[in-house]
Each structure stands twice: as structure tokens, then as C-alpha cells.
C-alpha positions as MATLAB code, in Angstrom:
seq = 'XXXXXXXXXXXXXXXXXXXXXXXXXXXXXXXXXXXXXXXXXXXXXXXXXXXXXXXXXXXXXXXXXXXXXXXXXXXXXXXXXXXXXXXXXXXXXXXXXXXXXXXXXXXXXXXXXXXXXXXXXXXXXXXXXXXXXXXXXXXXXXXXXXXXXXXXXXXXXXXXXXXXXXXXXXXXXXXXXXXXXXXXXXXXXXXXXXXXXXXXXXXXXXXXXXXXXXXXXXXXXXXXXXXXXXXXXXXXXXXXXXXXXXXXXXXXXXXXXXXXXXXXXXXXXXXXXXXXXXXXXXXXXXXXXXXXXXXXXXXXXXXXXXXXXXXXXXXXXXXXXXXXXXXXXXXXXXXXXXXXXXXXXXXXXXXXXXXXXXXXXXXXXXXXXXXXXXXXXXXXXXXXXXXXXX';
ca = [
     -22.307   -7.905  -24.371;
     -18.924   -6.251  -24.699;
     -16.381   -8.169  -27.116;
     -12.201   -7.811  -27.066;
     -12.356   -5.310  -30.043;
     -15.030   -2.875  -28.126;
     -11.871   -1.623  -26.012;
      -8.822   -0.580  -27.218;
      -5.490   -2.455  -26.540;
      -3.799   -1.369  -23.105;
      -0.460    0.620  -24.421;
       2.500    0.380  -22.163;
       4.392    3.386  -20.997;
       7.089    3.808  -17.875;
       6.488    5.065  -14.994;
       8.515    8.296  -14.882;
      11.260    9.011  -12.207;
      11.948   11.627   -9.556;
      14.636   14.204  -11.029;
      17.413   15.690   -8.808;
      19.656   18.331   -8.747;
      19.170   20.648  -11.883;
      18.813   24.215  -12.249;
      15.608   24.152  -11.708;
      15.595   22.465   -8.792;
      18.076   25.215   -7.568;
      16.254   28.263   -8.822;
      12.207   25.762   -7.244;
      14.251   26.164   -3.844;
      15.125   29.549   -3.818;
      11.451   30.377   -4.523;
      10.489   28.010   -1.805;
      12.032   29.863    0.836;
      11.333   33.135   -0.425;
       7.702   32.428   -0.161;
       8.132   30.214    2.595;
       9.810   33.563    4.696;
       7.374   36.196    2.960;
       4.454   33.715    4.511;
       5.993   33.755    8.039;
       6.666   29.883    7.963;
       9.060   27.863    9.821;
      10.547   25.024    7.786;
       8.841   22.886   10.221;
       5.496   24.326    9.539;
       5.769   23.981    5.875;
       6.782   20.639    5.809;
       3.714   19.511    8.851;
       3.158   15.866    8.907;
       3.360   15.744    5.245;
       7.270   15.872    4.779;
      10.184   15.773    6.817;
      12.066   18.803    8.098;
      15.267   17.801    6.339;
      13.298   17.199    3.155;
      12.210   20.969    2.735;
      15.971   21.855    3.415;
      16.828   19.546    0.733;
      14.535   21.268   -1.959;
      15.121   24.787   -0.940;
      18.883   24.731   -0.893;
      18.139   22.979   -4.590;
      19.591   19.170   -3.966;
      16.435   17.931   -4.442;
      13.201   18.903   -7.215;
       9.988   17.584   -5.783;
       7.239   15.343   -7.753;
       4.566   17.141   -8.895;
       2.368   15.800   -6.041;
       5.214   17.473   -3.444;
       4.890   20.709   -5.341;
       1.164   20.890   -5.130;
       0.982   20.265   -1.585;
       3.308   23.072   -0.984;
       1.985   25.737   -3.370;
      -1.810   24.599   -1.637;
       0.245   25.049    2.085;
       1.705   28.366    1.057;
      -1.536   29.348   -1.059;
      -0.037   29.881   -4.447;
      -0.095   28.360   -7.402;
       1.980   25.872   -8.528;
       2.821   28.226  -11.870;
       3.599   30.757   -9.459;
       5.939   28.500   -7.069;
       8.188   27.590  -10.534;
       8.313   31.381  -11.344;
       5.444   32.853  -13.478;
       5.000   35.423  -11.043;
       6.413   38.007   -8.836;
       6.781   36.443   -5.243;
       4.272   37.443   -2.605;
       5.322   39.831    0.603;
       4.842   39.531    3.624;
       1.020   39.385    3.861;
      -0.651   41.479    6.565;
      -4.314   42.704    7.448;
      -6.257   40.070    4.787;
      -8.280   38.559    7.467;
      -6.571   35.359    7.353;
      -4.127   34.079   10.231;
      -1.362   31.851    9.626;
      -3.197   29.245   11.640;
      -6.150   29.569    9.821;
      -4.422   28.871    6.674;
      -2.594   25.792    7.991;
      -5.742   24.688    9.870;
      -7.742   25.042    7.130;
      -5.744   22.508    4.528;
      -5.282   20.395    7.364;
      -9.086   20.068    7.702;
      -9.297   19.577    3.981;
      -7.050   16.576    4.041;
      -8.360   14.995    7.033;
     -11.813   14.710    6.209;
     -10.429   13.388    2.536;
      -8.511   10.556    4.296;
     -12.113    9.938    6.883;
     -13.666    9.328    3.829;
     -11.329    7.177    2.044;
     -11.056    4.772    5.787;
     -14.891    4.900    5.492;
     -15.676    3.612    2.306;
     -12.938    1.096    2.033;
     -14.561   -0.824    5.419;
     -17.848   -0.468    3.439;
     -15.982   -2.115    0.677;
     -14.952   -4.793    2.907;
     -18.303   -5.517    4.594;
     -19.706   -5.562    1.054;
     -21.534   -2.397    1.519;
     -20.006   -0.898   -1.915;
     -22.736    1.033   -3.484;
     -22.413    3.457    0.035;
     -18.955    3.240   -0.179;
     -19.308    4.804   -3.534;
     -21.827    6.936   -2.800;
     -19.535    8.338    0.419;
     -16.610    8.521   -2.110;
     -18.179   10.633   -4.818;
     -20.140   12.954   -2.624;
     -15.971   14.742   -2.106;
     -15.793   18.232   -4.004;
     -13.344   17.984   -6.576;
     -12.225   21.362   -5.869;
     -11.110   20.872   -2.475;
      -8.882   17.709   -3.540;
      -5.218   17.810   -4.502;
      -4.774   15.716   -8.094;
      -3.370   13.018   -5.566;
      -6.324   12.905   -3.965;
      -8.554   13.221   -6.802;
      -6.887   10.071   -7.587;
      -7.207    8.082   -4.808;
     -10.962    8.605   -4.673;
     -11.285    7.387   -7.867;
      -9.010    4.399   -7.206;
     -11.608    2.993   -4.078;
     -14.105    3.931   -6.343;
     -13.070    1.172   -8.566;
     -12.210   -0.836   -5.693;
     -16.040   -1.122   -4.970;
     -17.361   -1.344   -8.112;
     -15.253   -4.421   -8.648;
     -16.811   -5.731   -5.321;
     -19.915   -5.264   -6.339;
     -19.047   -7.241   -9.754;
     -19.556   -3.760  -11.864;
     -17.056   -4.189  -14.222;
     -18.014   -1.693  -16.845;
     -18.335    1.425  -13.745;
     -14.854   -0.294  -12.477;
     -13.262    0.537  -15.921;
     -14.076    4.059  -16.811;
     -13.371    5.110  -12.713;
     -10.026    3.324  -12.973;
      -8.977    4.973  -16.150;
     -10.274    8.337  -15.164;
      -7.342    8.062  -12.223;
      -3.770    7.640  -14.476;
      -3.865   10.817  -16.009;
      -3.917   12.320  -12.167;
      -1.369    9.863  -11.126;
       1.262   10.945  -14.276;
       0.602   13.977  -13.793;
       1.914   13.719   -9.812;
       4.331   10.813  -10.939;
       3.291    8.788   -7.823;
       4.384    5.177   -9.404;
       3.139    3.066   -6.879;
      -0.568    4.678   -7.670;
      -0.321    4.194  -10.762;
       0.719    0.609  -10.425;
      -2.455    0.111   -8.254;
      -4.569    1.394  -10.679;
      -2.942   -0.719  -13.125;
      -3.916   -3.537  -11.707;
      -7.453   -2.357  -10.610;
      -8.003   -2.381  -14.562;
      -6.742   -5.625  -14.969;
      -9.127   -6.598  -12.579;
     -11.957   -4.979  -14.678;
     -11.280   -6.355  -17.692;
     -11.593   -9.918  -15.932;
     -14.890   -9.329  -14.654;
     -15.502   -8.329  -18.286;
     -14.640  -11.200  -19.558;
     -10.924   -9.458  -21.674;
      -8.725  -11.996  -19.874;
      -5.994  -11.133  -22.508;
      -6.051   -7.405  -21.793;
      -6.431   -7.834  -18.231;
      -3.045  -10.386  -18.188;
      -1.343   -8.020  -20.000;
      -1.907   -5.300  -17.266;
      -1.369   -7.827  -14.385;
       2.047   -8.304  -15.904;
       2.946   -4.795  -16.401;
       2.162   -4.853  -12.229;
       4.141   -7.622  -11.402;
       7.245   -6.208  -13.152;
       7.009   -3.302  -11.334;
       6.519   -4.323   -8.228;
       9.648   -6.904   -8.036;
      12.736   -5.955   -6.358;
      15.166   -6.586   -9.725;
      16.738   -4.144  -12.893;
      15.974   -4.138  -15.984;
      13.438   -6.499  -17.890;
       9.768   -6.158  -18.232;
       8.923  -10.071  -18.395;
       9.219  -10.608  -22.004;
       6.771  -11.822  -24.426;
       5.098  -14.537  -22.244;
       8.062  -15.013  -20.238;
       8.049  -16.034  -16.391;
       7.336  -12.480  -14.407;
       6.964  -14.503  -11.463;
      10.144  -16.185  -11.697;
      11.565  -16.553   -7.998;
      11.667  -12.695   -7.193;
      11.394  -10.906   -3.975;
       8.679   -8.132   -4.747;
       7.927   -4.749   -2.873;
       4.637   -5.999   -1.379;
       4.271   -9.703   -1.562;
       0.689   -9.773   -0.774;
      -0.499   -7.038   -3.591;
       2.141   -9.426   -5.523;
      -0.186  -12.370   -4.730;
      -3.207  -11.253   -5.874;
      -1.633   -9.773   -9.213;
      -0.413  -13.505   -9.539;
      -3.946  -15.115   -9.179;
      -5.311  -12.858  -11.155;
      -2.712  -13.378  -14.285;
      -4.008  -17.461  -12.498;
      -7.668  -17.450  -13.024;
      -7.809  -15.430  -16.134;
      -5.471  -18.510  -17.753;
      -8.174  -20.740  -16.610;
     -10.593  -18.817  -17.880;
      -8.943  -19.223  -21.328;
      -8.376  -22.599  -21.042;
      -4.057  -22.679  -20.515;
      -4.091  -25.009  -17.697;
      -0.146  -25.275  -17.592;
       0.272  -21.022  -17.180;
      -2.092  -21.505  -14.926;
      -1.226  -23.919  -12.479;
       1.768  -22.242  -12.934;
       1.151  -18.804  -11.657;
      -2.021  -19.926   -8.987;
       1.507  -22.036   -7.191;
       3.662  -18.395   -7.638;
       0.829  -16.714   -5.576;
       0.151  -19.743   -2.732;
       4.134  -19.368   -2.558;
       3.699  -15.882   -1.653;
       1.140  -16.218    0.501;
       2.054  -18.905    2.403;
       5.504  -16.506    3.601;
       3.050  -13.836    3.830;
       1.330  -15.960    6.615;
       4.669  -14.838    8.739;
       3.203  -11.555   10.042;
       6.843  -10.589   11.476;
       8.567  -10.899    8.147;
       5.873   -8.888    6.686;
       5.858   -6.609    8.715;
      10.077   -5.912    8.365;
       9.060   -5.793    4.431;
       6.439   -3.185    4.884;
       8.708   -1.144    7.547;
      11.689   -1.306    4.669;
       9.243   -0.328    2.250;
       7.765    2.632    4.223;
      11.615    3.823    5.039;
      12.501    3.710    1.597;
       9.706    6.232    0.608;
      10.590    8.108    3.592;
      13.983    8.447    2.246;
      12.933   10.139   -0.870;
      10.741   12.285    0.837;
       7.189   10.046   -0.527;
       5.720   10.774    3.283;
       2.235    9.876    2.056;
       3.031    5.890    1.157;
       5.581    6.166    3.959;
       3.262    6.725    6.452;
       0.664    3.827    4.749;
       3.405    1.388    4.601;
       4.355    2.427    8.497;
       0.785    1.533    8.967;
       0.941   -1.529    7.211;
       4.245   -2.606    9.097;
       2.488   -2.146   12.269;
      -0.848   -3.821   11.420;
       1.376   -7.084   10.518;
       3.197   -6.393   13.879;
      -0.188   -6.383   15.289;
      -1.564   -9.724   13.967;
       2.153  -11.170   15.233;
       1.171  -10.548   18.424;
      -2.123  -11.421   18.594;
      -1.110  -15.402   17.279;
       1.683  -14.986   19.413;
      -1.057  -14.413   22.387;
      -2.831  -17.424   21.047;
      -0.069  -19.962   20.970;
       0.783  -18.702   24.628;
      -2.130  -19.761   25.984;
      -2.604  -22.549   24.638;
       0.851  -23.485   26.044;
      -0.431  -22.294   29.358;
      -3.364  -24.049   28.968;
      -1.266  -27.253   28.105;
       0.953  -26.480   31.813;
      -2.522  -25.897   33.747;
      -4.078  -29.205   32.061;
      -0.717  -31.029   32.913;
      -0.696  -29.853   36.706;
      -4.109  -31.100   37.171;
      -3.113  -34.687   35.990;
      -4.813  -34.330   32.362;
      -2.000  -35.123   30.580;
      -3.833  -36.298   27.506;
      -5.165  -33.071   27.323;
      -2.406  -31.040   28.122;
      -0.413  -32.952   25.132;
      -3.598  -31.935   22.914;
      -3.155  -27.981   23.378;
       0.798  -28.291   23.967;
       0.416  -29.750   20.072;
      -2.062  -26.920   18.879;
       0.305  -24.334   20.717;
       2.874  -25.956   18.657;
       0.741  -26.563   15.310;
      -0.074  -22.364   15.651;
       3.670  -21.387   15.894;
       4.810  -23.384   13.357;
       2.264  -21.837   10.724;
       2.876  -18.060   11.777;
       7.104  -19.189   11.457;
       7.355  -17.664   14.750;
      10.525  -19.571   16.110;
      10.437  -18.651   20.040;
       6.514  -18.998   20.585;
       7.483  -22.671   18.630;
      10.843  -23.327   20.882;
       8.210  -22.576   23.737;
       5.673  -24.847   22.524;
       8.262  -27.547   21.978;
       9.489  -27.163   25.661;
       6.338  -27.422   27.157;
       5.635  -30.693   24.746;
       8.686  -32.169   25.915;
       8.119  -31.767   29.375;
       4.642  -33.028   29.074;
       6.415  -36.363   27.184;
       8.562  -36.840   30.107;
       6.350  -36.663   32.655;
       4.252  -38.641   30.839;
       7.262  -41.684   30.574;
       7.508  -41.486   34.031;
       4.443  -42.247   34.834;
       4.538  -45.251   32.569;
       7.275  -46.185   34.148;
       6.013  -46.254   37.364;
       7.905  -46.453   41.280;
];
């Protein structure tokens, strides 16, 4: 059995920042398109479905430097290396004759990276169907050399995923700490705020509540929507703040929740387990989460972060989705309620008119409710005037 002194305190340290405009960043873009022209590349064909067009234009005319996860992508997409891209070599000419086409070279990191993202999908549905010992298996069965350090990461990130599934704390740890380094290195923030709190979640199912709290916190902070501040000594992180993603914020909340309980600080607590119902319960509007995730996905879009744009885009519409889909449900039961009604079953009708009503109400969706209520109030009337009689 593992005790609080086996594993060393979690230390702090920010998350670094994106830096812009420099000399480097000037001198990165000139390079760029150098090798970018000596390949036979559009700026469109660099950038793929990875970046925008007007991002690439941004770094080679030197307004913008990339993160180090940009850079690798485009030293892999121009085959160089990453040294070479910041200037330890003499550019590359125009290649001809090597056997190689320009489409093959594209193709081939294409193929790369979508048989990396197949695998994540797959093993984070095994996850979820509690099949995580093939969900590991799928995920560590990817050749390291293939990977970018981004992806390197993310494997080992839903590698920890399903070891905490499968209540493996121990295996959870040492694959969630073996992912940081990876996401420093690419300064991808909201990665490494995920695998934050995929440690705090180890640490729980070890039984290290305090060390796992003190992680949770470090996630919350981040993720709110506020400057300055990192929650203090004990303070209230979850003081009324609108966070980035309020459902990840949620189950950061219960966590910091149940490992109180676990030491036996009912106050803190109750405290934080009513933080994350609050959040869930305006998660439970799939429209307003879905606006959140849309902002959230534009914002990263605006920076040129393409890779959590396009999951939050993803996101956005998945929340869109499940708005429609209780939106379809309170329709019919409102149609349902009119069908019952014309029939003479006005008990009935009134029954699903309600539940139309009831389902509305829950998912905050205000027309499907003003719908609802219109049918109901028809129903009432007709209802009255057949009490009332000739």
C-alpha cells in the first residue's frame, strides 16, 4: 500500500504563452517560405486542414512565431527538421528526381495523422463501454516514431483515461506524467491542463486526496474565464466564475468534492459537490453549451490552435445535436398532446401537453416551452368549455 510520502509533492509551474512578433519570428518566416517555395508548396497546401491560409501568411511575413507543436507539424509537412526550419542549416532547393512526389509527401503525413486520430476515436468508445484494457492495448500498439510530440501526448493522455476506468491508479499515474514533458515542450495549455487533472484523478483512486486537490485546483484556475489569481491558499476557486468548458469544470469540482469527503471536511465539501450540480444543471441547456464550445473553438481558431479548434467545433455541434434531438422529443409529445385532444382524450392529451412542457423546461429551451405552453392552454380551454356545457 502506497502512503502520501511514497510520491513526491505536485510542484506548480505556468503554463507558458504563445510569443509574437520578435526577430525570430521574422527571420522563422522568411525560412518558412523559402522552404515552403524550394518544396513547390502553395500556402494553401502547407497549411492543409491543419491551419488556416491566413495563419501561414501571418508566420511567414513574421507577425506571428508558432508553438512548438505548429513548428513541428510544418517542418514534418515540409520534411525537415525543426533545427533546420529555425536555421541550423542551409535551406533545401528545389528537390527533383528523389522518387518522391509532392503528393506522396503530403499523402503520406496525412495518412500518418489519420490513422493516429482512428485510433484515439477507437479506444476512447472502448473507454466508454468499459472495454479499457483494449482501449489500451489499441493505444499503445502506435509507433512512437510516426507520432508528432502532440500526438505522443495525446496517446498517453487516453491511456490514462482508461486506466482510471479500469480503477488502475498506479498505471494511470506514471502514463499521465509521462505526457507533460510532451505537452511543455509543444506549449499546448489546454493539454496540459487535461493531464493535470487526469493526475488528480489518480492520486484519488490512490487514496492522496491532498495531492490530487491540489492538482484539481491548479485545473480549475485555469480553466475560468478571469485575470490574475490562482485560488489562494484554500480559497474559493469555484467562486461564481464562468469557466472555458463548464462540464470538464464540473467534474474538476466533484473531484476537489469527493476527495473532501474522503477526508472527512464535510463543509468544503458540500461546498464544492453544489459548485459542480450548479454547473451541470446549465450544462443541461445543450444550446448554451453549444454557443460556449463554438466561442471556445473560434478563439483557438483565432490564434491559429486548429487542432482544439476543430475538437471544440465538434463539441459545439454534438451539443447542437442533443438540442435537437430533445427539441424532437418535446415536439411530439406536443403533437401527441393535439392528436390525443382531437380524439376527445383530453385527460391524456393534458398528460403529454405537461411532459412536452416538463422536457422544455429542463433543456431551457424557451420556444419548444412557449409551444408546449400553447398547446396546454388550449387543451385548458377546451377543457372549461366542456365543463361548461351548451
Amino acid at each position: 500500500m502506497q502512503h502520501q510520502g511514497d510520491i513526491e509533492e505536485p510542484v506548480e509551474k505556468p503554463i507558458e504563452k504563445r510569443h509574437i512578433g520578435d526577430a525570430l519570428a521574422v527571420r522563422l518566416g522568411a525560412r518558412l517560405r523559402a522552404v515552403r517555395l524550394a518544396r513547390g508548396l502553395t500556402q494553401s497546401q502547407l497549411a492543409g486542414e491543419h491551419f488556416s491560409l491566413s495563419y501561414i501568411s501571418a508566420v511567414e511575413h513574421g507577425r506571428i512565431r508558432p508553438s512548438l507543436a505548429g513548428l513541428e507539424w510544418l517542418a514534418t509537412r515540409l520534411h525537415i527538421s525543426m533545427l533546420d526550419l529555425l536555421g541550423g542549416s542551409e535551406l533545401p532547393r528545389a528537390e527533383a528526381g528523389d522518387g518522391v512526389s509532392q503528393e506522396q509527401r503530403l499523402a503520406g503525413g496525412r495518412n500518418v495523422q489519420e490513422e493516429t486520430e482512428a485510433r484515439v476515436r477507437a479506444a476512447r468508445i472502448l473507454t466508454l463501454r468499459g472495454e479499457g484494457e483494449t482501449a489500451v492495448e489499441l493505444l499503445v500498439r502506435a509507433h512512437p516514431h510516426t507520432l508528432s510530440a502532440r500526438e505522443q501526448a495525446l496517446i498517453q493522455m487516453y491511456v490514462a483515461g482508461a486506466y482510471i476506468a479500469l480503477g488502475r491508479g498506479d498505471e494511470a499515474l506514471r502514463a499521465a506524467r509521462a505526457a507533460p514533458p510532451l505537452a511543455d515542450r509543444i506549449g499546448d495549455g489546454e493539454l496540459s491542463e487535461r493531464l493535470l487533472a487526469l493526475q488528480a484523478e489518480a492520486y484519488a483512486l490512490l487514496g492522496l486526496h491532498r495531492h490530487a486537490i491540489t492538482l484539481y485546483r491548479r485545473c480549475l484556475d485555469a480553466l475560468a474565464y478571469r485575470d490574475g489569481g490562482d485560488g489562494g491558499d484554500g480559497g474559493d476557486v469555484a467562486a461564481e466564475q464562468p469557466y472555458r468548458d463548464p462540464m470538464e469544470a464540473a467534474r474538476i469540482l466533484y473531484g476537489i468534492g469527493t476527495a473532501h469527503v474522503s477526508l472527512g471536511d464535510t463543509e468544503r465539501a458540500i461546498h464544492y459537490l453544489h459548485q459542480a450540480i450548479r454547473l451541470v444543471s446549465e450544462g443541461a441547456c445543450p444550446q448554451r453549451l453549444g454557443a460556449r464550445y463554438w466561442r471556445q473553438s473560434q478563439d483557438y481558431a483565432g490564434v491559429g490552435e486548429l487542432v482544439w479548434a476543430r475538437a471544440y467545433a465538434w463539441r459545439s455541434l454534438a451539443a447542437y445535436e442533443e438540442a435537437g434531438a430533445h427539441r424532437l422529443v418535446a415536439r411530439a409529445y406536443t403533437q401527441l398532446s393535439q392528436v390525443l385532444a382531437s380524439s376527445g382524450q383530453i385527460d391524456a392529451a393534458l398528460a403529454q401537453g405537461r411532459r412536452a412542457a416538463e422536457i422544455a423546461a429542463g433543456r431551457q429551451d424557451a420556444w419548444c416551452l412557449a409551444e408546449a405552453q400553447r398547446g396546454l392552454a388550449l387543451l385548458y380551454l377546451a377543457e372549461k368549455r366542456a365543463d361548461d356545457g351548451p
